[in-house]
C-alpha positions as CSV (number, residue, x, y, z in Angstrom):
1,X,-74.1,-48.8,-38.4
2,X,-70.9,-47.9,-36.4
3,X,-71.7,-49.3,-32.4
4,X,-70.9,-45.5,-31.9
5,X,-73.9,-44.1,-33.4
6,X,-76.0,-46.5,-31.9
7,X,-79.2,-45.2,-29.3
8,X,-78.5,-46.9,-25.9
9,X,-81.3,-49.2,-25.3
10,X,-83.2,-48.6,-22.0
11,X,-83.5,-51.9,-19.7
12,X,-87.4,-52.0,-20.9
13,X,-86.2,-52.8,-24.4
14,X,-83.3,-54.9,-23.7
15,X,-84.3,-57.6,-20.6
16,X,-81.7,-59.8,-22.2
17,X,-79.0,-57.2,-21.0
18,X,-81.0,-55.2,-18.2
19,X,-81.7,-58.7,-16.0
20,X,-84.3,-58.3,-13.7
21,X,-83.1,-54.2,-12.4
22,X,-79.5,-55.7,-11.2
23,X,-76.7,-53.1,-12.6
24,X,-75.0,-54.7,-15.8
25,X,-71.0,-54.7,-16.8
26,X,-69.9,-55.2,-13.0
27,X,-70.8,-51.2,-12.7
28,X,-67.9,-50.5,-14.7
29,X,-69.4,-48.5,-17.3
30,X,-72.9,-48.1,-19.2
31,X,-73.5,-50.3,-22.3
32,X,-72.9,-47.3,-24.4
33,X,-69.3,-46.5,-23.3
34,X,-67.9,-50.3,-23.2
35,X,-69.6,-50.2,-27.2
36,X,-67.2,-47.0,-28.0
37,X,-64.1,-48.4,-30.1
38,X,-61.4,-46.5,-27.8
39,X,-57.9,-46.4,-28.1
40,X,-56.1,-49.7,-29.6
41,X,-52.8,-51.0,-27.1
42,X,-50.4,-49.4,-29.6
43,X,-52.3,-45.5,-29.0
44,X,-52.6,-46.1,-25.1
45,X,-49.3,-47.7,-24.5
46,X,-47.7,-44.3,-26.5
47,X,-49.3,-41.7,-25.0
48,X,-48.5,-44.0,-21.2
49,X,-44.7,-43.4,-22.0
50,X,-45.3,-40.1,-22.8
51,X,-47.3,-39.4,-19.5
52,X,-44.7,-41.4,-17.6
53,X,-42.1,-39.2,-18.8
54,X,-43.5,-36.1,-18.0
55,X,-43.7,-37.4,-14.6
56,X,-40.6,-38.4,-14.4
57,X,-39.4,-35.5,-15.4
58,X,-41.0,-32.8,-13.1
59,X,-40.6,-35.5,-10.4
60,X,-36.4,-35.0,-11.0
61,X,-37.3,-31.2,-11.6
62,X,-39.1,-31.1,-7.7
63,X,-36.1,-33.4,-6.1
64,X,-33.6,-31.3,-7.6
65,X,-34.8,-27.9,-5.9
66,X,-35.5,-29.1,-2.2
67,X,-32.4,-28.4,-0.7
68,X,-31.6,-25.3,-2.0
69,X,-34.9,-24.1,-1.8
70,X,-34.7,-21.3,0.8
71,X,-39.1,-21.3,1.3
72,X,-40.1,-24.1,4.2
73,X,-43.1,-24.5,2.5
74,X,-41.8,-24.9,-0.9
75,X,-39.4,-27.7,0.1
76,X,-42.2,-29.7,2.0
77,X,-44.7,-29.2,-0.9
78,X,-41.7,-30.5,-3.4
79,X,-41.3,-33.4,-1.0
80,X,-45.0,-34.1,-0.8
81,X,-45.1,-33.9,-4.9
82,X,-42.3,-35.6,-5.5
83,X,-43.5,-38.7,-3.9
84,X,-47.0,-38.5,-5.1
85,X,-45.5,-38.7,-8.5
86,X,-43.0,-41.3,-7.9
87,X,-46.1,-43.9,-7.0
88,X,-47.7,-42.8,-10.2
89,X,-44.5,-43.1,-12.3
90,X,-44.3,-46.9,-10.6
91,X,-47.8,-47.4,-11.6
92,X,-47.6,-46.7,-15.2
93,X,-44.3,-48.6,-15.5
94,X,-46.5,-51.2,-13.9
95,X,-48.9,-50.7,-16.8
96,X,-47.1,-50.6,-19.6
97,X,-45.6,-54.0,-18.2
98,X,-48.4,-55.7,-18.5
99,X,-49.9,-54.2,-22.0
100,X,-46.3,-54.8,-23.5
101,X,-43.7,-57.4,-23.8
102,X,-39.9,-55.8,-22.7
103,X,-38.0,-53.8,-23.7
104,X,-40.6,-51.4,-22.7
105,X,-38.8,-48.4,-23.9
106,X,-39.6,-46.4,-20.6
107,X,-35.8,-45.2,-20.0
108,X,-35.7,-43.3,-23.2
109,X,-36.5,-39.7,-23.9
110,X,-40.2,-40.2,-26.8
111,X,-39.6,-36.8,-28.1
112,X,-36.7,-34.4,-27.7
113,X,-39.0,-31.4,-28.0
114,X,-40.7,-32.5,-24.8
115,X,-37.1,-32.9,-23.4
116,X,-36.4,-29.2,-24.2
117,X,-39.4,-28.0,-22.8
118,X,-38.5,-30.0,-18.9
119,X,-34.8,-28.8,-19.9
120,X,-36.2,-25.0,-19.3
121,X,-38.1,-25.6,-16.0
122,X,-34.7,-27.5,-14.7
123,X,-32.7,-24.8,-15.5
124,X,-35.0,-21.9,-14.6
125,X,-33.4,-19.4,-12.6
126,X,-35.8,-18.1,-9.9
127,X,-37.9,-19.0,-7.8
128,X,-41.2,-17.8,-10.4
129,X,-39.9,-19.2,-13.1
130,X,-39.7,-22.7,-11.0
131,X,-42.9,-22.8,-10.3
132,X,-44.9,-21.4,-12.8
133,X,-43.3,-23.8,-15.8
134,X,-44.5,-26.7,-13.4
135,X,-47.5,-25.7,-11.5
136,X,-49.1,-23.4,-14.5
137,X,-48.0,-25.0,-17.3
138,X,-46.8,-28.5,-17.2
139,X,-49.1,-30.1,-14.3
140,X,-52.4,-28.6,-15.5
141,X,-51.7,-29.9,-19.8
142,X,-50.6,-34.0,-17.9
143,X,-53.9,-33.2,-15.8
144,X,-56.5,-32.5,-18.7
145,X,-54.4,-35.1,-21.0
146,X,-55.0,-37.8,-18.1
147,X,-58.7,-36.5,-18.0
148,X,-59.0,-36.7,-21.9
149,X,-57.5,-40.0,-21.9
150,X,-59.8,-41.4,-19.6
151,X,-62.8,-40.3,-21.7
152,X,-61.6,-41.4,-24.6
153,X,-60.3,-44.8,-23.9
154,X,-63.0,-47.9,-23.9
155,X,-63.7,-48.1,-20.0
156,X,-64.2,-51.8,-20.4
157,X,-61.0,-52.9,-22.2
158,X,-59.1,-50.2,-20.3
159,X,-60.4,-50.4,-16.3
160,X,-57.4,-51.2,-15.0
161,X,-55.7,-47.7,-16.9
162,X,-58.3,-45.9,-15.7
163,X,-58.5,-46.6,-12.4
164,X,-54.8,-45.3,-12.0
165,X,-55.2,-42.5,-14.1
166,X,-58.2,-41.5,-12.2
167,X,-55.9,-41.7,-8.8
168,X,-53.0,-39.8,-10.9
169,X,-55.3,-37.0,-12.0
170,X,-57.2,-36.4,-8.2
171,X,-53.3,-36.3,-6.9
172,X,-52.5,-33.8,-9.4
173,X,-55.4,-31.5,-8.8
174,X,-54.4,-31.0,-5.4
175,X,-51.3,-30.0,-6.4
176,X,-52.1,-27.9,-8.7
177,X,-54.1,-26.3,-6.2
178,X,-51.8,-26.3,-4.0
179,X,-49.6,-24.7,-7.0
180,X,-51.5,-21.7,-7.8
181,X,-51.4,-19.9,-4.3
182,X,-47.9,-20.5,-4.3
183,X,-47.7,-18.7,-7.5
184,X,-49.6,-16.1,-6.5
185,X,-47.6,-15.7,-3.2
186,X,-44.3,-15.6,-4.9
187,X,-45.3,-13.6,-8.0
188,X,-46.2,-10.8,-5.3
189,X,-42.3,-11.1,-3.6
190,X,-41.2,-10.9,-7.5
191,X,-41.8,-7.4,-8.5
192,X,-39.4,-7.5,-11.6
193,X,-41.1,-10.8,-13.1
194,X,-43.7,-10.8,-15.2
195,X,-45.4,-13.8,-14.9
196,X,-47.9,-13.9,-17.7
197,X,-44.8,-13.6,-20.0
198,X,-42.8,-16.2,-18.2
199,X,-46.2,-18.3,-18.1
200,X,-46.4,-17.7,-22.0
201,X,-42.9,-18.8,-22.9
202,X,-42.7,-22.3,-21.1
203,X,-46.5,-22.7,-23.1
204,X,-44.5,-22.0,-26.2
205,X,-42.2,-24.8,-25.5
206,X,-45.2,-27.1,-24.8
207,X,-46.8,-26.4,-27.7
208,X,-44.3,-27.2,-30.3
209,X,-43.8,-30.6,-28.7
210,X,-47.5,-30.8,-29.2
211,X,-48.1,-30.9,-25.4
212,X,-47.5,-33.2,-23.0
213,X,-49.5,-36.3,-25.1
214,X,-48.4,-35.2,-28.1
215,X,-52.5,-35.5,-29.4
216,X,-52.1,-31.3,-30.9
217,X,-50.7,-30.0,-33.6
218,X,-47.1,-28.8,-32.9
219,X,-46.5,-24.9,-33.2
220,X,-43.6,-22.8,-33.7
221,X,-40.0,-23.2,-33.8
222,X,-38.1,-23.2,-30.6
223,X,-34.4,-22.9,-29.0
224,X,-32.8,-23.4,-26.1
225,X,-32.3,-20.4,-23.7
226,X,-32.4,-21.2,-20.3
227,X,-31.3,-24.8,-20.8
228,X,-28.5,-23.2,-23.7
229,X,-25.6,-24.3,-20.6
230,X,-26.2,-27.5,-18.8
231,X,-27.9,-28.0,-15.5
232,X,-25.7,-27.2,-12.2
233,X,-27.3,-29.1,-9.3
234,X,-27.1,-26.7,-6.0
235,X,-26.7,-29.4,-2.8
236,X,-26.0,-26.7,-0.3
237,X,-29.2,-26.6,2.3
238,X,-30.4,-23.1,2.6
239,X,-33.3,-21.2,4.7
240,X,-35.2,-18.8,4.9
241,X,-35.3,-16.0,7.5
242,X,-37.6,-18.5,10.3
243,X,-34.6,-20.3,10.3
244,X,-32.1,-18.5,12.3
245,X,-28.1,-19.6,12.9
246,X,-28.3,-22.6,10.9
247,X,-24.9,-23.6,11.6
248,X,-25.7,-23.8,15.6
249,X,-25.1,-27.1,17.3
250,X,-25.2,-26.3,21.0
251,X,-28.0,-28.3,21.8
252,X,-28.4,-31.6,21.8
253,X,-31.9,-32.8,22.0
254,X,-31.6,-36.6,22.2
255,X,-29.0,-36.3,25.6
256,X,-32.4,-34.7,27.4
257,X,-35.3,-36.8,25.7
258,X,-33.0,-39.6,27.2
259,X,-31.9,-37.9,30.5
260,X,-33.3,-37.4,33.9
261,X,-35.6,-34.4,32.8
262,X,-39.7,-33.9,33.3
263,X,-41.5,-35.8,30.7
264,X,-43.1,-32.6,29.2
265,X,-40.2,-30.4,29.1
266,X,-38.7,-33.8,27.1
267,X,-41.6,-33.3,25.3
268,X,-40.7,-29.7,23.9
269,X,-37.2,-31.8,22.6
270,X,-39.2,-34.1,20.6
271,X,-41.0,-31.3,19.0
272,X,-37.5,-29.5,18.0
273,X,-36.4,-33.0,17.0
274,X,-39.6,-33.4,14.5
275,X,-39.1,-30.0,13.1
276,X,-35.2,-30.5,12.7
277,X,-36.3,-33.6,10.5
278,X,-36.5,-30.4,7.6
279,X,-32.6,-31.4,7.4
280,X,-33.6,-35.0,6.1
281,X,-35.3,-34.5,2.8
282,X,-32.5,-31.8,2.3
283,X,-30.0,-34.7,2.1
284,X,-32.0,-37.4,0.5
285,X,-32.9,-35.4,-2.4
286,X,-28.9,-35.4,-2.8
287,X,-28.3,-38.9,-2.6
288,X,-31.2,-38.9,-5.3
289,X,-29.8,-36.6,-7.3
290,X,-26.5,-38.2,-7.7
291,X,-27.7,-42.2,-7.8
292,X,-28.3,-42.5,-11.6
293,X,-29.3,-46.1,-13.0
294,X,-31.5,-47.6,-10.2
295,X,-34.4,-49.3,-10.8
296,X,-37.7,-47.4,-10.0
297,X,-38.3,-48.9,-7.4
298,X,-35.3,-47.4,-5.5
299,X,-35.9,-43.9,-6.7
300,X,-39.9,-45.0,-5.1
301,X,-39.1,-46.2,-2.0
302,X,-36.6,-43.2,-1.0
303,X,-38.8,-40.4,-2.1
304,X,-41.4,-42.0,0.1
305,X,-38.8,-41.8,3.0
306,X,-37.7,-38.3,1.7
307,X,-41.6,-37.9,2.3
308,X,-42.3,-39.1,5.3
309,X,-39.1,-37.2,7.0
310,X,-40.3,-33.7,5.5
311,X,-44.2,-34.9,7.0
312,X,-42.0,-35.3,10.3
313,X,-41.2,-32.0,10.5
314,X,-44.4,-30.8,9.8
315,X,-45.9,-32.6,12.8
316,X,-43.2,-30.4,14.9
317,X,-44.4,-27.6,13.6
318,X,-47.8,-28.4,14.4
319,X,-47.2,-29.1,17.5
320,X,-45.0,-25.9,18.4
321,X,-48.1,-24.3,17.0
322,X,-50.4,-26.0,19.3
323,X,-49.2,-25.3,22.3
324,X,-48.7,-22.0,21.3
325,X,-45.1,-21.4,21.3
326,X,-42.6,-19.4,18.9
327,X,-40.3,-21.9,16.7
328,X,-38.2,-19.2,15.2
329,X,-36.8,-18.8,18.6
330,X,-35.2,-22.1,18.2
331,X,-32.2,-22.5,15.6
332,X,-33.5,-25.1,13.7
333,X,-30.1,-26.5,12.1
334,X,-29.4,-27.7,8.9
335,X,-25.4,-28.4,9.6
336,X,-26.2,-32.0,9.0
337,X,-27.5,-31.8,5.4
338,X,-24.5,-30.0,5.1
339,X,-21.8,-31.9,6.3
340,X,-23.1,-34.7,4.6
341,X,-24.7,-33.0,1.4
342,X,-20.5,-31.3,0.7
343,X,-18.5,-33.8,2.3
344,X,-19.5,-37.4,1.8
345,X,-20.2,-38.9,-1.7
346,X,-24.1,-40.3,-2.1
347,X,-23.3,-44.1,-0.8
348,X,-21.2,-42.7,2.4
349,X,-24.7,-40.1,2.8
350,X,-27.2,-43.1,2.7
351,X,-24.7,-45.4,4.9
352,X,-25.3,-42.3,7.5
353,X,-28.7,-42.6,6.9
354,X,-29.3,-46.3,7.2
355,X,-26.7,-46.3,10.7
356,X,-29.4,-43.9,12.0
357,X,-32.4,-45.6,11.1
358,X,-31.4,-48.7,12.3
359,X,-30.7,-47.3,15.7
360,X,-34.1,-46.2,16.3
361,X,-35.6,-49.9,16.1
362,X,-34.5,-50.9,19.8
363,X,-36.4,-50.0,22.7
364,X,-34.8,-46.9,23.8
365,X,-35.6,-45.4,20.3
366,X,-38.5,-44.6,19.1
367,X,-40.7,-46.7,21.3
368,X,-39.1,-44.4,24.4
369,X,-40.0,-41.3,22.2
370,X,-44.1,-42.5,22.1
371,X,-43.7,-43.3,25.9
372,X,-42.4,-40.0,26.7
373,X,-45.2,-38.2,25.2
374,X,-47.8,-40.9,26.5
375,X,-46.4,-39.6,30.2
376,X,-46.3,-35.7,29.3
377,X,-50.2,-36.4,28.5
378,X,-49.4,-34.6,25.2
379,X,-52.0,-36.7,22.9
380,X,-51.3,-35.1,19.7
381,X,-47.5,-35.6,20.2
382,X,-48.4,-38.5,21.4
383,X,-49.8,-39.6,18.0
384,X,-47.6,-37.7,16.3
385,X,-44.8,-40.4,17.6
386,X,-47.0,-43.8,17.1
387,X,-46.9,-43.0,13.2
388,X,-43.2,-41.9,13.1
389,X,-42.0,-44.5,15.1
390,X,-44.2,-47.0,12.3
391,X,-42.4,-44.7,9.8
392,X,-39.5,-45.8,10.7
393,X,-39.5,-49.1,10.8
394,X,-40.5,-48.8,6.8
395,X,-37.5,-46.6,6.6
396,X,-35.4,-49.2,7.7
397,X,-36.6,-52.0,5.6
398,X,-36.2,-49.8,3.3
399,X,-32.3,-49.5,4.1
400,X,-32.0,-53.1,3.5
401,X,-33.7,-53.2,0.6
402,X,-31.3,-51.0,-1.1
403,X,-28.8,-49.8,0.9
404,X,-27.0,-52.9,3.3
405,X,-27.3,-55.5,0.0
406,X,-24.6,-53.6,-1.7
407,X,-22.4,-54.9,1.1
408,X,-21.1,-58.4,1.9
409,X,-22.4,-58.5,4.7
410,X,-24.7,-56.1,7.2
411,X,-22.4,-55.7,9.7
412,X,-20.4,-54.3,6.8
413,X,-23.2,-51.6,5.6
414,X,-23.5,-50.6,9.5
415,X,-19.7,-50.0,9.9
416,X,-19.6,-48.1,7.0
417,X,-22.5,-45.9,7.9
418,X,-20.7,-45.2,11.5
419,X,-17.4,-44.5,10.0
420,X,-18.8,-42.2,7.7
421,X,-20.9,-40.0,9.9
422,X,-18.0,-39.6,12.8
423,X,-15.6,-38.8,9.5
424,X,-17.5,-35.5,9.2
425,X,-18.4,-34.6,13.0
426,X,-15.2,-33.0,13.8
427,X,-16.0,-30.0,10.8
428,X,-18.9,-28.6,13.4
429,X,-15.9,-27.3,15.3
430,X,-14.6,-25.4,12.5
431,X,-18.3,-23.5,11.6
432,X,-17.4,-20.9,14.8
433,X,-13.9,-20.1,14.1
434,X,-15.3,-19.5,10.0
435,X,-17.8,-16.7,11.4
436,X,-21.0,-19.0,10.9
437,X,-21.9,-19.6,14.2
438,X,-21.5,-18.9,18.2
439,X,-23.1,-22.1,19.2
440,X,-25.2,-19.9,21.3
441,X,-27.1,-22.3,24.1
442,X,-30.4,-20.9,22.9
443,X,-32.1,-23.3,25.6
444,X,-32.3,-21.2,28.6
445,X,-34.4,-18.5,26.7
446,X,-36.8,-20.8,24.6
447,X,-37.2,-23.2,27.9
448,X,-38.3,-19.7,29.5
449,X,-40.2,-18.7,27.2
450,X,-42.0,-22.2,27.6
451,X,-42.9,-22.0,30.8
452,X,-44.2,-18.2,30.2
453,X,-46.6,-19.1,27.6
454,X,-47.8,-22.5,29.1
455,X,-47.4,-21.6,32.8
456,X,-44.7,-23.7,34.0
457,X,-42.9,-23.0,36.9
458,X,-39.4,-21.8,35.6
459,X,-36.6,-24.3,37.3
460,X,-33.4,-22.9,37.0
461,X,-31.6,-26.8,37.1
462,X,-33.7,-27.2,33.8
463,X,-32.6,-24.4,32.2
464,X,-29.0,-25.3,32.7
465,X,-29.3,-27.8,30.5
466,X,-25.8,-27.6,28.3
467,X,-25.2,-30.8,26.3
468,X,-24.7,-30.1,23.2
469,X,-23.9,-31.4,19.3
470,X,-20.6,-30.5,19.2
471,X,-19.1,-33.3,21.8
472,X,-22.0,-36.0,21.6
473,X,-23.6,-37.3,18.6
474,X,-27.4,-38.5,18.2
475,X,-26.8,-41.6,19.5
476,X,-25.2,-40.2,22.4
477,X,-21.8,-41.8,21.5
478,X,-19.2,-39.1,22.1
479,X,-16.8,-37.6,19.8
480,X,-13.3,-36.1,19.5
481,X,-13.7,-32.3,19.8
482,X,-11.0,-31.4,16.7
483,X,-10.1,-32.8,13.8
């Protein structure tokens, strides 16, 4: 008789096996699932490079949207997403390393129908479309086929799959979550979509590649519509209405944090300086987008920083929202992701990147940030600063784990990264003479409205404050006012 069809014996009938009431098989599994036959290497390793190219996939899908996403929330969700699925993607490359002997095959395309079918998400053309072929259609068939791969494989042979495909399929159940009220919310600011017909087109796709695993029986004949022209990748940053005069650089935060200023008015700078961060993921996803050939582990590693600058921003935010005070009021820029984004090439963009990070290692970086909101006896800031400033010091290992070893030496990397970001400083002075921006010195009125809403006394020296973006860069170093 097949082990399959086999009773499970209770531990009464089988003390060889049940010893003395302690748990048998390590608590892996019962006796009856480690006797199922499973999936042979061959069936798991096939339907791994199918998941892992699904992932792959939406992951370059999410990336590709962020910066010209105009929803906050959308582009920190993509972030978010993104990164969760670039650990996964490492973890089944991971996996399939140590089932198989290379080439593992993991860098090519294991059905062209499946291609088509992430071909029409990646060239969708609103916002609906976006999210519904993703979060209605492509997440929820890789969730169930992660779920029905897990009960069909031998849980014995197979732990170490199933452990990560367990983690993989709880990360994508929050997003799908996460996906459906976003449908919901942008279906209802989309009166001239039908969703259940956009929904049912990307599931015709799916089907005839016969899902994301490939396990059903493929249906219908398809063509290529949306995807019929080739992708155009948008790098401009763009906002939505929250974000007022985006172009505006009249205020330069890091001149007060580090000037002789009140500790919680500094602390009001931080926050804007948290919730500028937006700007960051805006430009990784760039330098992302236009790096091809990398090993995984790069395209890992800076979606985790891409990550961990959109969670930045988020903590300002949070703690705007805490103490109670109006954001909007506050130009939130995004003239950096632009400058860099449509001026420097993706090396000259990371060389930016890395010059930055590596200045906030010394003591009058981010440590100073943390002890200025230790003093202003702001304890979630406070906080909030502790895990950026350990952020950062990832993000700069990072930097030299990809970034400085391209050069011959660091110094090299670090020059480069400071030529290229004063290169593109002068354009700010071109943004008001376009028509995109006064520069307004919007201090003065948020710094009163401040003190209204948390009952400061209003000192008129503070709100003088003028120093602004246009003359002195982050690090304070000064720069030519024209080009």
């Amino acid at each position: 008789m097949n082990n399959d069809m086999k009773s499970n014996p209770s531990s009464q009938n089988d003390p060889l096996n049940y010893f003395r009431g302690f748990p048998p098989l390590a608590g892996v599994c019962s006796f009856y699932e480690a006797e199922r036959v499973g999936y042979s290497v061959d069936e798991a390793v096939t339907y791994f490079k199918r998941f892992h190219w699904a992932m792959r996939r939406i992951w370059h899908i999410l990336i590709s949207r962020i910066a010209s996403e105009r929803v906050y929330e959308l582009k920190m969700g993509y972030s978010y997403h993104a990164h969760l699925l670039a650990e996964q993607i490492a973890d089944l490359r991971s996996r399939v390393g140590e089932m198989r002997e290379p080439p593992l095959g993991l860098d090519v395309c294991p059905d062209a129908t499946l291609d088509v079918f992430f071909d029409e998400i990646l060239c969708a053309s609103t916002t609906l479309e976006t999210v519904t072929g993703l979060y209605a259609v492509a997440l929820p068939t890789l969730c169930d086929d992660l779920r029905h791969h897990i009960q069909t494989t031998n849980p014995l042979v197979d732990a170490p799959s199933i452990r990560l495909l367990k983690h993989a399929a709880d990360d994508l159940h929050g997003i799908i979550t996460w996906g459906r009220q976003t449908i919901e919310a942008v279906a209802a600011s989309s009166p001239n979509e039908s969703l259940t017909a956009i929904t049912s087109d990307f599931a015709s796709y799916l089907a005839a590649a016969g899902g994301i695993a490939g396990r059903t029986k493929r249906k219908g004949e398809i063509s290529r519509r949306r995807s019929a022209c080739s992708f155009s990748y948008d790098l401009v940053p763009k906002r939505d209405e929250r974000f007022s005069d985006p172009f505006n650089s009249a205020v330069n935060a890091e001149a007060m944090i580090h000037g002789d200023y009140p500790d919680r008015i500094k602390a009001l700078m931080l926050l804007y300086k948290r919730l500028r961060e937006v700007d960051v993921p805006e430009m990784m996803a760039s330098i992302l987008m236009q790096t091809p050939g990398k090993p995984w582990g790069y395209y890992r590693d800076m979606t985790r920083q891409l990550w961990d600058e959109a969670r930045h921003a988020i903590m300002g935010q949070v703690g705007f929202r805490q103490l109670g005070l109006d954001w909007s009021k506050i130009p939130i820029r995004h003239a950096w992701a632009y400058e860099l984004n449509t001026i420097l090439t993706a090396q000259e963009r990371h060389g930016v990147l890395y010059f930055i990070e590596r200045g906030l290692m010394p003591k009058a970086g981010k440590q100073h940030e943390w002890e200025v909101a230790q003093r202003a006896e702001n304890h979630l800031l406070a906080t909030f600063q502790d895990f950026d400033w350990a952020d950062e010091v990832l993000h700069a290992r990072i930097g030299r784990n990809w970034y400085v070893k391209e050069f011959a030496t660091p110094a090299e990397a670090i020059d480069f990264g400071d030529k290229a970001w004063t290169s593109i400083f002068t354009k700010r002075q071109d943004y008001a003479a376009n028509g995109l921006t006064a520069h307004r010195n919007w201090w003065p009125d948020f710094y009163r409205h401040a003190c209204d809403v948390l009952g400061l006394e209003f000192d008129p020296q503070i709100a003088a404050y003028e120093e602004n973006d246009l003359e002195t860069r982050a690090d304070l170093k000064k720069m030519a006012t024209s080009a």
